[in-house]
C-alpha positions in Angstrom: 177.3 -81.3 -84.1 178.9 -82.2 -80.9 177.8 -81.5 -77.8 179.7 -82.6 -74.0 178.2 -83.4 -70.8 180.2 -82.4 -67.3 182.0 -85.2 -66.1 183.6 -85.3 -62.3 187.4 -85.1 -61.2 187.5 -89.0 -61.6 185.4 -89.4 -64.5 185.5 -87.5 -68.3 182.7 -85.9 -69.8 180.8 -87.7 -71.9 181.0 -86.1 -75.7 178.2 -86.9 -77.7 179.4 -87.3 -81.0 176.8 -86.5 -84.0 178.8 -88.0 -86.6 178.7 -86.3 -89.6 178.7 -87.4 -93.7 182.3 -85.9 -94.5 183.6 -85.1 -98.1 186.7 -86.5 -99.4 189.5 -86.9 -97.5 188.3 -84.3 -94.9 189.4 -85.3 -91.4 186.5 -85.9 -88.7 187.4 -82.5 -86.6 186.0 -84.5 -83.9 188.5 -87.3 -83.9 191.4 -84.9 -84.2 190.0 -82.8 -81.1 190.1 -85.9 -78.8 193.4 -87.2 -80.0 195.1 -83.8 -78.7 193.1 -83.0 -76.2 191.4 -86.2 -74.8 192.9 -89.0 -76.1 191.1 -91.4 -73.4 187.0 -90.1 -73.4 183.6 -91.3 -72.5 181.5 -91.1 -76.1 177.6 -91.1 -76.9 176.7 -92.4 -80.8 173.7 -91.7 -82.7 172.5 -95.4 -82.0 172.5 -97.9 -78.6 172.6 -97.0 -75.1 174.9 -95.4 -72.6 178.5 -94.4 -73.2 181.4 -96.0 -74.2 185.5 -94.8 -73.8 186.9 -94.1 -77.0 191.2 -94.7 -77.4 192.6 -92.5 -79.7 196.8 -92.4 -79.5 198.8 -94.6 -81.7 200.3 -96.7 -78.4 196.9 -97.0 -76.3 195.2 -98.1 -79.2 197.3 -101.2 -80.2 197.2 -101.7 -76.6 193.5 -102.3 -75.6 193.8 -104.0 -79.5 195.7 -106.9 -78.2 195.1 -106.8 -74.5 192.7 -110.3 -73.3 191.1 -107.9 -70.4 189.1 -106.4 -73.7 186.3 -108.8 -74.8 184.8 -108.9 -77.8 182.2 -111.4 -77.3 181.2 -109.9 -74.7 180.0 -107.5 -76.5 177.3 -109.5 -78.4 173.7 -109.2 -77.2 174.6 -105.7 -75.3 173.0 -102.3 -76.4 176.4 -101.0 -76.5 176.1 -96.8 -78.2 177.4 -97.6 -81.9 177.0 -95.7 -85.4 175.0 -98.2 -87.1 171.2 -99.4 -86.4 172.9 -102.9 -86.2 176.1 -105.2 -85.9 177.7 -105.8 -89.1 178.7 -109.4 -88.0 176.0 -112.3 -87.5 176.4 -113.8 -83.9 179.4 -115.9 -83.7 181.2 -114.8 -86.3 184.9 -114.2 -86.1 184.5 -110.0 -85.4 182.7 -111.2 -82.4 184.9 -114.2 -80.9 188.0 -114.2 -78.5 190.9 -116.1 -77.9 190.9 -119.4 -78.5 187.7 -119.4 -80.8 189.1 -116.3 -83.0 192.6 -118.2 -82.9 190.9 -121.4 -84.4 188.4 -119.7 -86.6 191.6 -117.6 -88.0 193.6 -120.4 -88.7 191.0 -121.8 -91.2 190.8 -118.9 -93.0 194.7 -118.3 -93.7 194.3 -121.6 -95.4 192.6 -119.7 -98.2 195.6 -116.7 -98.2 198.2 -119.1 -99.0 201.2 -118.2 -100.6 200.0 -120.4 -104.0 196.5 -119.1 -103.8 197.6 -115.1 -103.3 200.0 -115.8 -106.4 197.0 -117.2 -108.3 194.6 -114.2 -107.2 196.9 -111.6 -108.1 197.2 -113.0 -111.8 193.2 -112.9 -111.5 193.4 -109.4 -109.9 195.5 -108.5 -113.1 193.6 -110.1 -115.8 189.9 -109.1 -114.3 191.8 -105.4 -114.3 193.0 -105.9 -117.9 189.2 -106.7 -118.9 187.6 -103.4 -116.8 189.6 -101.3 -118.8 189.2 -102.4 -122.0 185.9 -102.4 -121.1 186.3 -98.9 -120.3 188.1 -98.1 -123.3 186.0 -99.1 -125.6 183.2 -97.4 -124.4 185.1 -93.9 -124.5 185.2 -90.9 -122.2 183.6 -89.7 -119.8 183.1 -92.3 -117.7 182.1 -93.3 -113.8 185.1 -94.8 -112.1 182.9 -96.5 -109.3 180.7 -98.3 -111.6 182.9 -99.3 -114.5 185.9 -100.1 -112.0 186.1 -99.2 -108.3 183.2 -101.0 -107.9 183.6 -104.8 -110.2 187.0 -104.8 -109.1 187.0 -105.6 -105.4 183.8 -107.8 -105.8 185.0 -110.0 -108.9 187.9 -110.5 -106.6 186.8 -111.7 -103.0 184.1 -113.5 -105.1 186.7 -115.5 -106.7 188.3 -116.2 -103.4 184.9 -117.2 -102.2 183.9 -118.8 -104.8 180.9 -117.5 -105.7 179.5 -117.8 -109.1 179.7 -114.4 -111.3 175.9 -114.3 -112.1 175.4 -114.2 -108.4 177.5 -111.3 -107.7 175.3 -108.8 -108.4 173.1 -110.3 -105.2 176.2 -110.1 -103.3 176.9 -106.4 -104.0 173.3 -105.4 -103.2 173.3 -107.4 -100.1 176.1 -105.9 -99.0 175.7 -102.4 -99.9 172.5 -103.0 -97.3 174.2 -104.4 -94.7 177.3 -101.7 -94.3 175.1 -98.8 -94.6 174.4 -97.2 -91.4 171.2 -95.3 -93.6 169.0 -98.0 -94.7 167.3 -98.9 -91.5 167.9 -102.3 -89.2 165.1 -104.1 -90.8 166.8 -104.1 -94.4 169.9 -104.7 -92.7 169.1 -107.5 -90.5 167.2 -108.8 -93.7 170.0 -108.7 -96.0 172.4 -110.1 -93.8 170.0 -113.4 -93.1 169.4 -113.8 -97.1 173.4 -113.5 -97.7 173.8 -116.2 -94.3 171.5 -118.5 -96.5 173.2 -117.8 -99.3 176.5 -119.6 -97.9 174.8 -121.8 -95.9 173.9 -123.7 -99.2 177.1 -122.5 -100.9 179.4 -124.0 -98.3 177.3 -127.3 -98.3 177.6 -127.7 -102.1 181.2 -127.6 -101.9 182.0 -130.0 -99.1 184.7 -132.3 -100.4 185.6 -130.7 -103.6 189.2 -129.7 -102.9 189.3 -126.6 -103.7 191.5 -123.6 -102.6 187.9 -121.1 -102.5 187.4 -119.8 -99.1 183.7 -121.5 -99.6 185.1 -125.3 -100.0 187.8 -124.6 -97.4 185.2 -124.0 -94.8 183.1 -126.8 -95.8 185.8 -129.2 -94.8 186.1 -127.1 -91.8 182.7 -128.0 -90.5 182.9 -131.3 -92.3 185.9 -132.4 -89.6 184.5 -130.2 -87.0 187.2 -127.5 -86.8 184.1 -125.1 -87.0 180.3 -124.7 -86.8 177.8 -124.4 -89.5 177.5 -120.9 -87.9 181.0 -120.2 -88.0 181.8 -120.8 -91.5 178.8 -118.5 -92.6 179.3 -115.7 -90.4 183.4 -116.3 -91.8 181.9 -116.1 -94.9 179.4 -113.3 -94.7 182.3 -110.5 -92.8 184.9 -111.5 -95.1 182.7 -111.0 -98.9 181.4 -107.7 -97.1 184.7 -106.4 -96.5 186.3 -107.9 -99.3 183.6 -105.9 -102.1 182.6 -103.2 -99.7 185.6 -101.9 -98.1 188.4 -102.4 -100.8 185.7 -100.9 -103.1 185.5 -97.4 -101.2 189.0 -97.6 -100.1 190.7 -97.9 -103.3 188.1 -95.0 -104.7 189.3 -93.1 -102.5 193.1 -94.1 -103.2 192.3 -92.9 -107.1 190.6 -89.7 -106.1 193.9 -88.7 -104.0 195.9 -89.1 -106.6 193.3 -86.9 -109.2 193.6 -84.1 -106.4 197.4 -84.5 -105.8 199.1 -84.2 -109.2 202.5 -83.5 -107.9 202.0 -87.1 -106.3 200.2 -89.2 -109.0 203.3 -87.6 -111.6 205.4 -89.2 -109.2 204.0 -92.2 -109.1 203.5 -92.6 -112.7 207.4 -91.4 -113.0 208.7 -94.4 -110.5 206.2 -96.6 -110.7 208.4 -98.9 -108.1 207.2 -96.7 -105.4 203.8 -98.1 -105.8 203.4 -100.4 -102.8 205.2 -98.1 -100.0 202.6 -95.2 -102.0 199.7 -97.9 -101.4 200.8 -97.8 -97.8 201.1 -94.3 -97.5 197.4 -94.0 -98.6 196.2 -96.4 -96.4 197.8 -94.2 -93.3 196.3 -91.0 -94.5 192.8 -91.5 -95.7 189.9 -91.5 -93.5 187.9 -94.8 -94.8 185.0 -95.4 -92.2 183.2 -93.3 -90.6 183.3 -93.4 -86.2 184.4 -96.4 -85.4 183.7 -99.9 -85.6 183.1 -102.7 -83.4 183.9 -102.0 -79.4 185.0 -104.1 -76.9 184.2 -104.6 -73.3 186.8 -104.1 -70.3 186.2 -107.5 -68.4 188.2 -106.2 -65.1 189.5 -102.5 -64.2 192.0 -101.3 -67.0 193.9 -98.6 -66.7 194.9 -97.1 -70.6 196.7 -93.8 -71.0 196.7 -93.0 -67.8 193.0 -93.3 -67.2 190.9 -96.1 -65.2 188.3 -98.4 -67.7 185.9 -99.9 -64.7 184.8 -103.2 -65.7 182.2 -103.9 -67.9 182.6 -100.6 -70.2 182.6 -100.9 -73.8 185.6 -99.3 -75.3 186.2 -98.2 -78.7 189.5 -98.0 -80.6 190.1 -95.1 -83.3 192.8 -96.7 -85.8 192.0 -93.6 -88.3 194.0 -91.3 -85.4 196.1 -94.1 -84.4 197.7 -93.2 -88.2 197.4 -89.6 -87.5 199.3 -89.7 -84.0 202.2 -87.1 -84.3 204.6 -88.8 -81.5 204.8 -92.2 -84.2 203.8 -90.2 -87.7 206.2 -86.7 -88.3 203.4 -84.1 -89.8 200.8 -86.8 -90.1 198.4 -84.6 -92.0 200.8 -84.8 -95.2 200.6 -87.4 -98.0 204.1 -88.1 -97.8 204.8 -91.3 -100.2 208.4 -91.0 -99.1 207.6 -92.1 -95.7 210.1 -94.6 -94.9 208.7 -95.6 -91.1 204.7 -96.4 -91.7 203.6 -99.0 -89.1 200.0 -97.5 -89.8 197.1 -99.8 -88.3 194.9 -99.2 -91.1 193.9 -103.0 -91.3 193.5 -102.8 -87.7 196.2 -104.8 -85.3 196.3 -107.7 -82.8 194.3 -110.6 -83.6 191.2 -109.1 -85.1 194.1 -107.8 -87.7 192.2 -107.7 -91.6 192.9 -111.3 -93.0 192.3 -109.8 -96.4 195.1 -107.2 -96.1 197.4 -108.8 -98.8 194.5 -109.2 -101.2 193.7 -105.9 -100.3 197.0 -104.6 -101.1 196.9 -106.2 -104.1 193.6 -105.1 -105.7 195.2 -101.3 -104.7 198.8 -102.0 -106.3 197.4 -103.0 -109.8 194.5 -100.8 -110.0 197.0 -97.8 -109.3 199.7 -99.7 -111.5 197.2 -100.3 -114.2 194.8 -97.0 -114.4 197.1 -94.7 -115.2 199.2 -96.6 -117.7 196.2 -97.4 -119.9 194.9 -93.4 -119.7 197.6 -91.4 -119.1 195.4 -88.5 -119.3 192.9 -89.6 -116.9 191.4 -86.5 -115.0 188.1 -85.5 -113.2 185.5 -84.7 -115.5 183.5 -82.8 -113.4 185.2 -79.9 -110.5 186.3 -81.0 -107.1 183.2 -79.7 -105.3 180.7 -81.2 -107.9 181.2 -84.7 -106.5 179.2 -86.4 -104.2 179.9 -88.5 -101.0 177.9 -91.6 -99.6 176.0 -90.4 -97.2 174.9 -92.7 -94.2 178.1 -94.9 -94.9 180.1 -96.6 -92.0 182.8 -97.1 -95.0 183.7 -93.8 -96.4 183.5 -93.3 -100.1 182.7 -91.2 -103.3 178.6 -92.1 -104.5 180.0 -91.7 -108.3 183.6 -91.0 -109.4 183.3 -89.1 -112.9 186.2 -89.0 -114.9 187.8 -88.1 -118.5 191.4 -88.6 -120.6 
């Protein structure tokens, strides 16, 4: 349900925004109103205080995106209106930081994502794949997509990167299943997120000095010659094994459960299996993966975007789900359209809080949809279309089981 309050000649309405637990691919009719018809607005979310101006076009969102006038750690500390109970990141961490502190804290990381260790985790990626489905071979139809694949994918992967042990990955996926959900309460939340914090707190101390490409070692000799804090390197840590599990998890869920509901597309795919990588793009423009939005930013001075005056000190959101739905950059954006030869979707976000996972992310997608559908040609839903179920509470959007047959 959403509901507006009356706003003045100078100053919008204010539209609270009851965000609601969507199935599928379905659109939030909310974010598609405001695009056409408000594309700068004052919003109200189910959580914090006040308002905050929501940028919805394609041009006005990569603007406020890379604009310094927009803080983000500013924004730490403030009750700012937000989906979730809680802030995803700990205090300090790179989601939170600014020019030069993001710059330097960025730079570390990259180390992790170089060109030898991407080649090294996509021969993982494919050999961790290779096991799942055996795996899920042997153990015969039907079967649930999420938890014999969707799920141990994405987490046996940033956990390599990371370089966490595999009998602690279980921990991880709990942890973060508790810290993304916007359902289970700020106590949990706030709980989980301090036990995962200690969690690389000792992991990064062990592996001080050991040389290692693993994210965990590189930021032990980050804080060992100063580059970062203690605090850094875990809250580094912490956003990037969430996203890594959490979000590629969901996302690539629902890549697979597009392609079950658009056979003229997967037959494509499986025909030209070259098209796989601009089809991975194409899916990352059209599906809806998080709910609302996700961390705002505050105007530091007057800021005037689309036409509209920011005053200082407003928190301002950025919507990169209609960024990709924008009709002036993406002809008929409502249409999976894997032939799509201009796609500069913002689906990993843009500017320099851009997704430093992206490629791994890519990755993951390319050889699960490369690998599924050659190893079960026959793969279908085993249950109808309106039988599944949806995460409900989830700031990442995302099927609860995936149920499927060959």
């Amino acid at each position: 349900m959403t509901t507006t309050a009356p706003g003045t000649a100078d100053t919008p309405q204010v539209h609270f925004w009851a965000v609601p637990d969507l199935t599928g691919l379905d659109f939030d009719p909310m974010l598609a109103k405001l695009l056409h018809e408000d594309p700068v607005t004052r919003v109200r979310l189910p959580h914090g205080e006040g308002h905050a101006w929501l940028v919805t076009r394609y041009e006005d969102v990569k603007f406020v995106s890379v604009d310094p006038r927009f803080s983000r750690q500013a924004v730490w500390g403030r009750p700012v209106t937000r989906l979730a109970p809680h802030f995803i990141p700990m205090e300090g961490a790179v989601g939170f930081a600014d020019p030069p502190d993001h710059t330097r804290m960025r730079r570390v990381v990259a180390r992790a994502f170089s060109a030898r260790a991407l080649r090294a985790l996509r021969d993982h990626a494919q050999s961790v794949m290779d096991g799942l489905l055996d795996r899920l071979e042997e153990a015969g139809p039907p079967a649930d997509l999420m938890e014999t694949v969707n799920r141990p994918f994405p987490l046996a992967m940033v956990s390599e990167l990371m370089g966490v042990p595999e009998a602690d990955q279980p921990r991880m996926a709990h942890w973060s299943d508790t810290i993304i959900s916007a359902g289970a309460g700020r106590e949990a939340s706030e709980r989980a997120k301090t036990e995962m914090g200690r969690y690389f707190t000792e992991l990064i101390a062990r592996d001080h000095g050991t040389d290692s490409d693993r994210l965990a070692a590189v930021l032990a000799d980050a804080v060992g010659d100063g580059t970062l804090t203690e605090d850094e390197a875990v809250g580094l840590a912490v956003l990037i094994q969430i996203g890594g599990a959490h979000a590629v998890r969901n996302n690539s869920a629902n890549m697979v459960y597009a392609l079950l509901t658009h056979p003229d597309h997967l037959a494509r795919l499986r025909a030209e299996p070259e098209l796989i990588p601009q089809a991975v793009d194409e899916l990352l423009r059209y599906i809806p993966h998080r709910n609302a939005v996700g961390l705002s930013r505050i105007a530091m001075e007057d800021v005037e975007v689309g036409g509209v005056r920011i005053p200082a000190g407003d928190p301002v959101y950025v919507s990169y789900l209609t960024a990709n739905r924008d009709p002036d950059v993406f002809p008929d954006p409502g249409r999976l359209d894997f032939d799509r030869a201009y796609n500069p979707h913002v689906a990993f976000g843009h500017g320099p809080h851009y997704c430093p996972g992206s490629t791994l992310a890519r990755i993951e997608s390319e050889i699960l949809l490369g690998s599924l559908w050659t190893r079960f040609p026959g793969l279908r839903l085993a249950v109808p279309e309106d039988e599944l179920r949806w995460q409900r509470g989830a700031l990442i959007r995302g099927p609860e089981t995936l149920p499927v047959t060959w």
